[in-house]
C-alpha positions in Angstrom: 93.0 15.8 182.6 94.8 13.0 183.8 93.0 10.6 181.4 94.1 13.4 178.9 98.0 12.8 179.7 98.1 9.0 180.1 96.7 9.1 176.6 99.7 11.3 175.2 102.2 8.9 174.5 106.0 9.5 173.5 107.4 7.7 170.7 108.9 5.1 173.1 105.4 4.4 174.3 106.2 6.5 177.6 103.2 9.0 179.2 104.0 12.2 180.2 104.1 11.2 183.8 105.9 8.5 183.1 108.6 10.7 181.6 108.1 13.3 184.7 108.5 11.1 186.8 112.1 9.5 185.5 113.0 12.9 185.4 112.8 13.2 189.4 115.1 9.7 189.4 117.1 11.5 187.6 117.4 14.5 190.2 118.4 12.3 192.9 121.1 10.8 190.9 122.9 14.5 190.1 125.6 13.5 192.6 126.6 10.8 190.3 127.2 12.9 187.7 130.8 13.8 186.0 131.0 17.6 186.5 134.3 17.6 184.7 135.6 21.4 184.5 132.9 22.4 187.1 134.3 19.8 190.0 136.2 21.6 192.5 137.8 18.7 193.9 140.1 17.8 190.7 143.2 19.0 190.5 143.0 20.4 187.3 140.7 23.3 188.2 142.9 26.9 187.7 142.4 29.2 190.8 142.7 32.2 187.9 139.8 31.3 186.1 138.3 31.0 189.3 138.6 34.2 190.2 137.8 35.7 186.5 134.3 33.5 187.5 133.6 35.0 190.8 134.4 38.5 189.9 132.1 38.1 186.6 129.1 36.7 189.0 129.6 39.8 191.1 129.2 42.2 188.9 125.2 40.7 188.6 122.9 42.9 189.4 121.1 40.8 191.5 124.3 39.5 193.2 125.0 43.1 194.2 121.7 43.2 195.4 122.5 40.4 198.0 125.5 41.8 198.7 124.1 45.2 199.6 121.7 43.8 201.9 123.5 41.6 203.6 121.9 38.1 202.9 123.5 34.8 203.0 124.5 33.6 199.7 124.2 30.3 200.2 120.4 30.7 202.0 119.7 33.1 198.8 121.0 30.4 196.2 119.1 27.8 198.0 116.0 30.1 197.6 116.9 30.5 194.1 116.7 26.9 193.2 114.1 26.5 195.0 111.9 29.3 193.1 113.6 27.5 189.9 112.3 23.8 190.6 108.9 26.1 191.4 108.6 27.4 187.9 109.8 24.0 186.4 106.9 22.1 187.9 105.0 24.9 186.9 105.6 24.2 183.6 105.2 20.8 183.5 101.7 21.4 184.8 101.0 24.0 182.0 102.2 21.5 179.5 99.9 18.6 180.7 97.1 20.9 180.5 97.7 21.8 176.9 98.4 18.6 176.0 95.2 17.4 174.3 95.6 20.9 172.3 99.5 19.7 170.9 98.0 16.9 170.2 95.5 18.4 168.3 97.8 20.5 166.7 99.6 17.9 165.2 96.4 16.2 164.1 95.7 19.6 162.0 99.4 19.6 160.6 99.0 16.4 159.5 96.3 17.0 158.0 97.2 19.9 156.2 100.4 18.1 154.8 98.2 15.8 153.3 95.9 18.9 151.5 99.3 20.6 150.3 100.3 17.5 148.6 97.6 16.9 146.9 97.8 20.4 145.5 101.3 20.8 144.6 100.1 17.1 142.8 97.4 19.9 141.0 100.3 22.7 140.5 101.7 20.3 138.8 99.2 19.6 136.2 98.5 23.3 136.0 102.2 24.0 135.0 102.1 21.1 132.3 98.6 22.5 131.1 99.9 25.9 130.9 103.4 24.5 128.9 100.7 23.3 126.1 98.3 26.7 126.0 101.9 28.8 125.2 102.5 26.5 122.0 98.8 26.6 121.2 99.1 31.2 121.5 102.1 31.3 119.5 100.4 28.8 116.6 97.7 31.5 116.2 99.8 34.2 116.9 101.7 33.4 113.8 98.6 32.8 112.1 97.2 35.6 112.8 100.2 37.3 111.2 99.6 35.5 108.3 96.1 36.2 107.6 96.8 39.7 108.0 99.4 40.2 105.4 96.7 38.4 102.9 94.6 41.1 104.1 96.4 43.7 103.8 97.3 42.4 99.8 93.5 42.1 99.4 93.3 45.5 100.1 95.5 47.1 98.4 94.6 44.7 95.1 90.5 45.8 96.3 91.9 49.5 96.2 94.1 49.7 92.6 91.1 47.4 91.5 88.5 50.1 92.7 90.4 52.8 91.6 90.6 51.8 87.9 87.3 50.8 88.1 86.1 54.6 88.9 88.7 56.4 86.3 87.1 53.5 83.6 84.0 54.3 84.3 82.5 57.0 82.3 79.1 58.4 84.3 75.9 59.0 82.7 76.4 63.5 84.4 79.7 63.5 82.8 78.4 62.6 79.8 75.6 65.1 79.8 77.0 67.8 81.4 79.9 67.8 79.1 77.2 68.2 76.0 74.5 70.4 77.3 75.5 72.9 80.4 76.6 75.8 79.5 80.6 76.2 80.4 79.9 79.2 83.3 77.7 76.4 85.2 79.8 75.1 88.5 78.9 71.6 87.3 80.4 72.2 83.9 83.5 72.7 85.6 83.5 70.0 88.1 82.7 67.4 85.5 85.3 69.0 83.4 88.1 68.2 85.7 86.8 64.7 86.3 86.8 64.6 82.6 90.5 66.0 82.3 91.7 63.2 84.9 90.2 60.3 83.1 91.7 61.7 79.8 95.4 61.5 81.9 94.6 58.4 83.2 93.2 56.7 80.1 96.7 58.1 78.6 98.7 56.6 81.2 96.8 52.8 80.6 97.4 53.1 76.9 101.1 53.4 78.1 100.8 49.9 80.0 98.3 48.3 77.2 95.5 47.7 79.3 92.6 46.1 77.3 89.9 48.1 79.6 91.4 51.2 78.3 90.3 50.8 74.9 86.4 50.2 75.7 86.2 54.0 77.1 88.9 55.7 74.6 86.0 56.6 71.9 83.6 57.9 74.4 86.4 60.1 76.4 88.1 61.3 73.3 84.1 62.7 72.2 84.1 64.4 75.3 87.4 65.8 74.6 86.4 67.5 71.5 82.9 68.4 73.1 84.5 70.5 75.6 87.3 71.8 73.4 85.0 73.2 71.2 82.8 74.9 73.8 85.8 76.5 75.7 87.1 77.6 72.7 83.6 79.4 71.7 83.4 80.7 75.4 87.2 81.6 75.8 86.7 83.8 72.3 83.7 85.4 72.9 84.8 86.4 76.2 88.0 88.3 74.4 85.8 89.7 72.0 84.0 91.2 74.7 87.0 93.1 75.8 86.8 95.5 72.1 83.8 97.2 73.5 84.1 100.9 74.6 85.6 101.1 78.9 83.6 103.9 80.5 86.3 103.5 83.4 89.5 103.0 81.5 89.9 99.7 83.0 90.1 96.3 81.0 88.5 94.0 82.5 90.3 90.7 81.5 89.9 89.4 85.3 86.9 88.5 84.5 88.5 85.0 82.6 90.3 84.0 86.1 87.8 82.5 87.7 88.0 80.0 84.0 91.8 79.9 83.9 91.2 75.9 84.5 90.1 76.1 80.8 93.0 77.1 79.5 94.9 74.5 81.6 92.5 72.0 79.5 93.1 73.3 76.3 97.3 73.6 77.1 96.9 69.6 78.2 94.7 67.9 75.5 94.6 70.5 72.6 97.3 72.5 72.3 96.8 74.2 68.8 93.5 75.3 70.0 95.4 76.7 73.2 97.8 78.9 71.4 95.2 79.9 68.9 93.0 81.2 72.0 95.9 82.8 73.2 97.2 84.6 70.1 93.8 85.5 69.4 94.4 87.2 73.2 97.4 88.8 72.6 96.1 90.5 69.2 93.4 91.3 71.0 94.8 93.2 74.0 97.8 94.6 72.1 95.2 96.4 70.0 93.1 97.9 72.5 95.8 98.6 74.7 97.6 100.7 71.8 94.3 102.5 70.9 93.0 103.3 74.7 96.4 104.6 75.5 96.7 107.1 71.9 93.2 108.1 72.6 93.8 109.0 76.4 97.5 110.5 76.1 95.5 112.8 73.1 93.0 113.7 75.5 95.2 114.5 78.0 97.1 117.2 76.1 94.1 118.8 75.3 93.9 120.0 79.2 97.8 120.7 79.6 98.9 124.9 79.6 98.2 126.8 76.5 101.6 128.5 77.3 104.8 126.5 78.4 107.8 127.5 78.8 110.5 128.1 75.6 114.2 128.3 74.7 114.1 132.0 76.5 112.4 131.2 79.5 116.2 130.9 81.8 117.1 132.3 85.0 119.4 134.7 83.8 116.8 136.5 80.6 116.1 139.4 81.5 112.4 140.0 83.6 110.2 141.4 81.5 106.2 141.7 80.5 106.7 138.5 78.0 109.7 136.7 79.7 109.2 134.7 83.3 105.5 134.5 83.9 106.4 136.7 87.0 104.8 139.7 85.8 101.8 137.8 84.2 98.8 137.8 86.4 96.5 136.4 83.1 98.0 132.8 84.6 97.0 132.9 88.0 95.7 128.9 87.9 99.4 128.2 87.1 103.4 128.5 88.7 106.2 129.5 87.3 108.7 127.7 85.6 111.0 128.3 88.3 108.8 128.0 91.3 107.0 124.9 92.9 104.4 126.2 95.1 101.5 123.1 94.8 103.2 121.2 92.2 105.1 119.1 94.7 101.5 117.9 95.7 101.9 115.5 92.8 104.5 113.1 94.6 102.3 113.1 98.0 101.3 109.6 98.4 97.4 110.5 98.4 97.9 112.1 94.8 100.1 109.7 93.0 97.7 106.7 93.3 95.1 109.2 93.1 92.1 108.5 90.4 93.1 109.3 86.7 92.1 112.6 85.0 89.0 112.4 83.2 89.9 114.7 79.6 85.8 115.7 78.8 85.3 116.0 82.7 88.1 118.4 82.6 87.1 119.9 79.2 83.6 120.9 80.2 85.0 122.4 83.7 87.8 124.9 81.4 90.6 123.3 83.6 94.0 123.1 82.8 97.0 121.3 84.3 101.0 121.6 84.2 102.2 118.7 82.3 103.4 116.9 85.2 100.4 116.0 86.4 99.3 114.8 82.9 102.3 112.7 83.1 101.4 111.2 86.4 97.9 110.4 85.4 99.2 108.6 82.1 101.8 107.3 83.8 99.3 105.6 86.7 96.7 104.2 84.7 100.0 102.3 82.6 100.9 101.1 85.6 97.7 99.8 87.2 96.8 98.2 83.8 100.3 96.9 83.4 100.7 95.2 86.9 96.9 94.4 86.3 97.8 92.6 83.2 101.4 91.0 84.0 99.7 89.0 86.9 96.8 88.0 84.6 98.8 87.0 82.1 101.1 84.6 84.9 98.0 83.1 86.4 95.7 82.1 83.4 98.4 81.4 80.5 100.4 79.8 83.9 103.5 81.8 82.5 107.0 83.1 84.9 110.4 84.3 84.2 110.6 85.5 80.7 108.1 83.5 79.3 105.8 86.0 81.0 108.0 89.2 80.4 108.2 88.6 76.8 104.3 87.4 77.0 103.6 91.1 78.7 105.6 92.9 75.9 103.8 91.2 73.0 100.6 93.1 74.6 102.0 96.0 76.0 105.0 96.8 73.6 103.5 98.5 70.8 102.0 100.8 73.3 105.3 101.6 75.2 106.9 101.8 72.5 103.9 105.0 71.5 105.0 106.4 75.3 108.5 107.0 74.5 108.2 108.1 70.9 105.4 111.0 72.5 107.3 111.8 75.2 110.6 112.0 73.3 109.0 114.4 71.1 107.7 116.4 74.1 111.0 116.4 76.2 112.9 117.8 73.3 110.9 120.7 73.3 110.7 121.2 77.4 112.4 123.9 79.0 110.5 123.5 82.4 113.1 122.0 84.4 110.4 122.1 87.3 108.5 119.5 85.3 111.1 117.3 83.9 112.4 116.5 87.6 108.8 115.8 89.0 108.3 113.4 86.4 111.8 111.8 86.8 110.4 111.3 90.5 107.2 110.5 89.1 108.7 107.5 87.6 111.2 106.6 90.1 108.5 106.2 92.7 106.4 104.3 90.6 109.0 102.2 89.8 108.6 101.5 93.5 105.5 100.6 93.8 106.0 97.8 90.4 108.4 96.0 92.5 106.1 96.2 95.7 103.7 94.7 93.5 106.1 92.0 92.3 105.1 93.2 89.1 109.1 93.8 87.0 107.6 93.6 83.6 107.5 97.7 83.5 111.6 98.0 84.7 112.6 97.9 81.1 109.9 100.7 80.2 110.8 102.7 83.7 115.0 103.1 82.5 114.2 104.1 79.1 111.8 106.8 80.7 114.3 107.6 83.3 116.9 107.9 80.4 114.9 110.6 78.0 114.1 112.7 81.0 117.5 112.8 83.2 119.6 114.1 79.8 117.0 116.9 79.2 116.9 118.3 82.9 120.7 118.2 82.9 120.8 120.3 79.8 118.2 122.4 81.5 119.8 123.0 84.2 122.9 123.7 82.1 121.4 126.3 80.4 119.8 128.2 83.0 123.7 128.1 84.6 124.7 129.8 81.0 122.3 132.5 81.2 122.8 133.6 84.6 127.0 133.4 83.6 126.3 135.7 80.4 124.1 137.7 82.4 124.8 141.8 82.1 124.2 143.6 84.8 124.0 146.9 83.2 120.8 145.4 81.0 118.9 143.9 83.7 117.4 147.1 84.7 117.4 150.2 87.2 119.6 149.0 90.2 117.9 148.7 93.5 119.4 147.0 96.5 116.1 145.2 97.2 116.3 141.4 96.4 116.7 140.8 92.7 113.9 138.6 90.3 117.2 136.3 89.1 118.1 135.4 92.6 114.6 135.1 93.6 113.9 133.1 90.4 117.1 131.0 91.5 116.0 131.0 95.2 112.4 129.2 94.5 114.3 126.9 91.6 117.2 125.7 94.2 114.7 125.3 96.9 112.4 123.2 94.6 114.5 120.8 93.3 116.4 120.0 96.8 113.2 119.6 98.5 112.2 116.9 95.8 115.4 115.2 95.4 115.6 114.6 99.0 113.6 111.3 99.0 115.8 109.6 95.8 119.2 111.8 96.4 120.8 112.3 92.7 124.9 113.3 93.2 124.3 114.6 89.8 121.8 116.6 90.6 123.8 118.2 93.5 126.6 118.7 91.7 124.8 120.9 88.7 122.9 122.6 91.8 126.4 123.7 93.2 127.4 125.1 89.8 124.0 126.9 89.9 124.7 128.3 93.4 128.4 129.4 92.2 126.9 131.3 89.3 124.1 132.8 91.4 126.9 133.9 94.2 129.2 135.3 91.4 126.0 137.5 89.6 125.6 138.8 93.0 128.6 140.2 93.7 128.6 141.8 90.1 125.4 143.6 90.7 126.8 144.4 94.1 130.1 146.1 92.2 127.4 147.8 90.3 126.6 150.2 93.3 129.5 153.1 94.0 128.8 152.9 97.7 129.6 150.4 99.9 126.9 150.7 102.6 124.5 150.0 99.6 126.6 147.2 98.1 126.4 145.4 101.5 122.8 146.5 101.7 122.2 144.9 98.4 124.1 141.6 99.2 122.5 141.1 102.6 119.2 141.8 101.3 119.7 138.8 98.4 121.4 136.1 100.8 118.6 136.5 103.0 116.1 136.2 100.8 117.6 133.2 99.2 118.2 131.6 102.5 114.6 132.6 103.9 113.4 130.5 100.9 115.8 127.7 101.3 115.1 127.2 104.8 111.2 126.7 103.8 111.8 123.6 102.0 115.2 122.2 102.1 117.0 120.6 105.3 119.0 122.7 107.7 121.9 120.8 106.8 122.2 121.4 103.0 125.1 123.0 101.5 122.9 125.5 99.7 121.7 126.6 103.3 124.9 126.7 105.1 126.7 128.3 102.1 124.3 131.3 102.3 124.4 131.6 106.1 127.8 132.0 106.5 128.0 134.9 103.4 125.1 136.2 105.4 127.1 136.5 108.7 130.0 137.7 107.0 128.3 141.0 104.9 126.5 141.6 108.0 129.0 141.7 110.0 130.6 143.9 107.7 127.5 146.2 107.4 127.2 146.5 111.3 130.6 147.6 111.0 129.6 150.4 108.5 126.8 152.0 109.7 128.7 151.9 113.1 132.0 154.0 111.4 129.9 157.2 110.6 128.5 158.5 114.1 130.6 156.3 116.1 134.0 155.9 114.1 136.1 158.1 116.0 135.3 156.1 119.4 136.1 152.9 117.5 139.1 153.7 116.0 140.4 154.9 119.4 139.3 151.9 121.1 140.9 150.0 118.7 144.2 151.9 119.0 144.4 151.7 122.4 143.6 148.3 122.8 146.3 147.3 119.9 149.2 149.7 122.8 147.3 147.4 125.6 149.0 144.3 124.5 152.1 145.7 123.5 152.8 147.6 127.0 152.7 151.2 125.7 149.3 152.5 126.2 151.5 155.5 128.1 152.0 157.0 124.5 147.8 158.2 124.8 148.7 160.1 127.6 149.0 163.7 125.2 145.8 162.6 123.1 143.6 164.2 126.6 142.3 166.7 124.2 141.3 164.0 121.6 139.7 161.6 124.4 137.3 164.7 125.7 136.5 165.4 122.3 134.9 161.9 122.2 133.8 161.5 125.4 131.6 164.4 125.4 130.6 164.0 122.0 129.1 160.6 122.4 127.4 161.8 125.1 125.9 164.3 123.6 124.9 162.9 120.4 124.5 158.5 121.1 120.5 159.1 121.5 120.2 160.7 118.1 122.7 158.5 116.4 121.2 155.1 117.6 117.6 156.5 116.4 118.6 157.3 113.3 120.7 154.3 112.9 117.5 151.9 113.3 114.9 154.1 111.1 118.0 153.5 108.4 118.1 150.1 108.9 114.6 149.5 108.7 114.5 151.3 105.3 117.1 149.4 103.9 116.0 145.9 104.9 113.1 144.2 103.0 113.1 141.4 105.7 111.7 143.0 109.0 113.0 140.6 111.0 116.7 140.2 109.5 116.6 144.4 110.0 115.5 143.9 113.3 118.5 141.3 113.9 121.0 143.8 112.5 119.9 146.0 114.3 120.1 144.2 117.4 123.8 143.1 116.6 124.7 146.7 115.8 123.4 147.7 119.1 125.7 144.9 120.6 128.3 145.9 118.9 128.0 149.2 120.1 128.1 148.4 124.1 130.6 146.3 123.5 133.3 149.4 121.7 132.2 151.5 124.9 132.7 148.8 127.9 136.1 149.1 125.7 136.1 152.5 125.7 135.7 152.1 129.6 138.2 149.7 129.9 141.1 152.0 128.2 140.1 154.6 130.3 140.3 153.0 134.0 143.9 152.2 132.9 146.6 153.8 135.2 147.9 156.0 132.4 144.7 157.8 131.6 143.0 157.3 135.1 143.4 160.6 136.6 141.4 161.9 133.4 138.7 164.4 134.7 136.9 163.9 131.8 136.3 160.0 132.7 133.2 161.7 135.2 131.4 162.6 132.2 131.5 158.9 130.8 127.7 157.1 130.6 127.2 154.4 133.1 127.3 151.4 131.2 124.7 150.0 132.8 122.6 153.0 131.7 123.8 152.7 128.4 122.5 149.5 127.9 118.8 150.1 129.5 118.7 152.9 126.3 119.8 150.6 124.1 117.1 148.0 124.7 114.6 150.4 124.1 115.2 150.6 120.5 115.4 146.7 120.4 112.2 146.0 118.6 109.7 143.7 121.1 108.4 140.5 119.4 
């Protein structure tokens, strides 16, 4: 170890001992020393800092230690230097005995200085390396670019190039396929369009003069006419077809759709042969069109009604064995003119797109049908042929807007044009009003199914029908409102006060016609109905006058409103004026009727109560006071006689009533009626004036009165 320090050397050429021990001269020599602001002996030492020193030392923790205990403080900072120069030497020891490990230390630094220059000497190189590689990567960076964008024009020059190449090129199939497959092979049409774009192309290089064009134009242009030729055959024949006989009444000019690219070909590259194919389509069409449609509408008449209605068939003509099919039971497959029963079928949604009539089907089975349902199944197989047609006509002649309308009437016109000259002719004739409005609403719901369809090449066709058969029910209608106004009472007949045929007839007809207009409301229509119902409401009361009672001129009346509301009610709305008109007539005659039959065994009770009731509010009921001989006459005689009178009340008005149930309702209210005039009739009498009656102990319990009364309340 010691061999080990006398080698470590300062940099004055001094050991370690050498140096330890000048430090220990240096000891001895601490007397010598300048203390300066530390010296106690010079006069320039300030007693206050002094103190400021002394009072910080004290507040040691170790001072107060000393303190505390009592030591010496000069013995414990003697011991205190002395465990100082302890740890000092201490060190110095420790030191010496590391030495030959500092000294290897700073060996090892050294030598590692020496590696770390000779690598920031390589960093160096690197960095100037890595300078050049940057200017090398952007070089080929922007070559790279550039090879790409001469790519990229290759390309695009290889594609154009390739393309012509393939649209010049005329392949051995095309060739062959054009001449010998029969057009309704899948190949014929694939090589076809290949043949149709390399016709537009070759058109669009003879634009730009390209010589390569004119080495394929004689071969594509042979083609051309090849497949012109054969569409044209196929296109014909196929229209040809369509002349044959239809066992289903259904054209069947679909069938070309699936070859409307044909068309497109001819339209593109032959255009005379295009419109001569579809002239030859249009004659074609027009002409069986027109001649299905005579044939059928011909047939169809055949099955209609031997007898229709005439000129004298009105509301108001008097019934008899020939006039209103009422009294007819020979036609018990058919309604009335004035009645709807089943014919409103024909506007359910199940029967108006229902199959066609077949005429020989219905020949052979003796069947017969009103003409509204000959109209709807004319009407229908027009419509599916026309929206069948229309949409043909828009997808293979690739038609819209009026090119296609006035396409569709070139067919179909002729054959409209038959319709309306038929039905006009018809209509002129038709007095079944019931008929005329079920095919105005015929029409006006099929007219909503063309424009579901998107399908408006029939609109034109539907106004004109609309405007032959709205005229002729309104004149109709009109007349029937004349007859019943020029009706006679006294030659319609023996009276009766049961419901009478003309407002029966005029029941069934008002019921009928609001029950179908409900769904397309007409204010026309309503307005001619409220005429109707005026007219109907005035003949009443005239056949009512007719009667030289009053009981059966109420009778009468009551019977005929209910009956026409009773009808009503089956088919119209709640809410209609026809309805509420009639209910409140009805309520007001039988009121007046409960009033009646209530005057004859009751009338002297009534009048009384009324009397008395009338001196109740003025204050002078007093004044009954000398009519106690009148008051026991009707007291005991309703007591006596109020069984009887209510049974024979009810047996009358069950006679008189054809309706059970409105007899049983009037009977009921006259019952009402008749508790209510004798809780009166109670009420007058517990006044103070005619209290002290002795008569008043022969009065009926009300309460007993009305447990009676229900009795002859009928129970369902």
């Amino acid at each position: 170890m010691a061999e080990g320090a006398a080698a470590v050397r300062g940099a004055d050429g001094n050991t370690a001992e050498d140096m330890f021990l000048q430090d220990e001269r240096t000891d001895g020599d601490l007397t010598q020393l300048n203390l300066g602001e530390l010296d106690l002996t010079t006069d320039e030492f300030i007693l206050d800092e002094v103190d400021i020193h002394i009072q910080a030392n004290l507040e040691d923790d170790l001072v107060k230690e000393a303190l505390k205990t009592g030591v010496d403080l000069r013995q414990y900072s003697k011991q205190v230097e002395a465990e100082l120069q302890r740890i000092e030497q201490a060190s110095i020891r420790d030191y010496i005995k590391e030495s030959q490990n500092i000294a290897l230390l700073h060996n090892q630094i050294t030598a590692c200085d020496s590696i770390l220059e000779r690598m920031e000497g390589m960093l160096s190189g690197f960095q100037s390396d890595l300078s050049s590689i940057s200017s090398e990567i952007q070089t080929l960076q922007q070559q790279s670019v550039s090879m790409n964008v001469r790519l990229k024009n290759r390309q695009a020059v290889r594609s154009q190039l390739s393309q012509l190449v393939d649209e010049l090129v005329v392949p051995g199939a095309m060739i062959s396929t054009i001449l010998d497959s029969p057009v309704t092979e899948q190949d014929f049409l694939e090589q076809l369009h290949e043949l149709n774009n390399k016709i537009n192309f070759a058109k669009e290089l003879s634009f730009r003069e390209t010589l390569a064009c004119s080495d394929i134009q004689d071969t594509v242009d042979k083609l051309r006419v090849k497949a012109v030729t054969k569409i044209r055959e196929f296109i014909l024949q196929k229209i040809y077809s369509f002349r044959k006989p239809m066992t289903n009444y259904q054209i069947p000019q679909n069938t070309l759709l699936k070859y409307r690219f044909f068309y497109q070909f001819l339209l593109a590259n032959e255009r005379t042969v295009a419109k001569e194919v579809r002239d030859e389509y249009v004659d074609t069409m027009s002409k069986i069109y027109y001649s299905y449609f005579k044939s059928y509408s011909g047939r169809l008449l055949k099955v209609q009604y031997e007898e229709v209605a005439d000129k004298d068939d009105l509301m108001g003509v008097e019934d008899t064995a020939k006039k209103g099919f009422f009294s007819k039971p020979s036609l018990k497959s058919r309604n009335t003119i004035f009645t709807l029963g089943q014919r409103g079928s024909v506007l359910s949604p199940a029967e108006l797109e229902g199959p066609v009539l077949v005429p020989h089907t219905a020949q052979r089975g003796d069947s017969r049908y009103p003409y509204e349902l000959l109209f709807r199944s004319q009407h229908y197989a027009l419509l599916d042929n026309g929206c069948r047609e229309f949409l043909f006509l828009s997808d293979f002649f690739m038609v819209a807007g009026n090119s296609a309308l006035d396409l569709f009437n070139s067919i179909m016109g002729k054959t409209l044009s038959m319709f309306l000259k038929t039905m006009s002719s018809y209509v002129s004739d038709c007095f079944d009003s019931i008929a005329v409005f079920l095919c105005i609403h015929i029409v006006l719901r099929f007219r909503a199914i063309t424009a579901k369809r998107s399908v408006p090449a029939l609109d034109r066709y539907w106004d004109a029908v609309l405007e032959l058969l709205w005229p002729r029910f309104e004149f109709i209608l009109e007349q029937n409102i004349q007859s019943i106004r020029n009706s006679d009472p006294q030659r319609l007949g023996l009276l009766d006060t049961r419901p009478h045929y003309i407002t029966r007839r005029y029941a069934e007809f008002s019921s009928a016609i609001v029950s179908i207009n409900q769904t397309f409301p007409n204010e026309r229509t309503n307005t001619l109905l409220g005429q109707l119902q005026v007219e109907v409401e005035n003949f009443v009361l005239k056949m009512a006058a007719e009667f030289p009672s009053r009981r059966d001129q109420l009778i009468f009346l009551i019977n005929n409103y209910d009956m026409m509301l009773s009808v009503l009610m089956e088919r119209a709305a709640d809410d209609s004026k026809e309805v509420e008109g009639f209910q409140q007539l009805l309520l007001a005659r039988t009121q007046e009727f409960i009033e009646e039959i209530l005057s004859s065994p009751f009338g002297g009770m009534i009048a009384f109560v009324k009397e008395a009731e009338a001196l109740m509010e003025k204050g002078q009921l007093d004044r009954l006071k000398n009519d106690e001989a009148r008051i026991c006459q009707l007291v005991r005689g309703f007591s006596s006689s109020w069984k009887q009178s209510v049974e024979a009340m009810s047996q009358e008005v069950m006679r008189s009533f054809t309706n059970f149930k409105n007899g049983t309702s009037i009977i009921q209210g006259a019952l009402t009626q008749l508790i209510q005039y004798y809780h009166g009739f109670h009420k007058v009498l517990n006044q103070p004036p005619l209290r002290s009656l002795a008569v008043r102990s022969e009065l009926i319990n009300l309460h007993h009165l009305m447990v009676e009364v229900k009795k002859h309340k009928p129970n369902f």
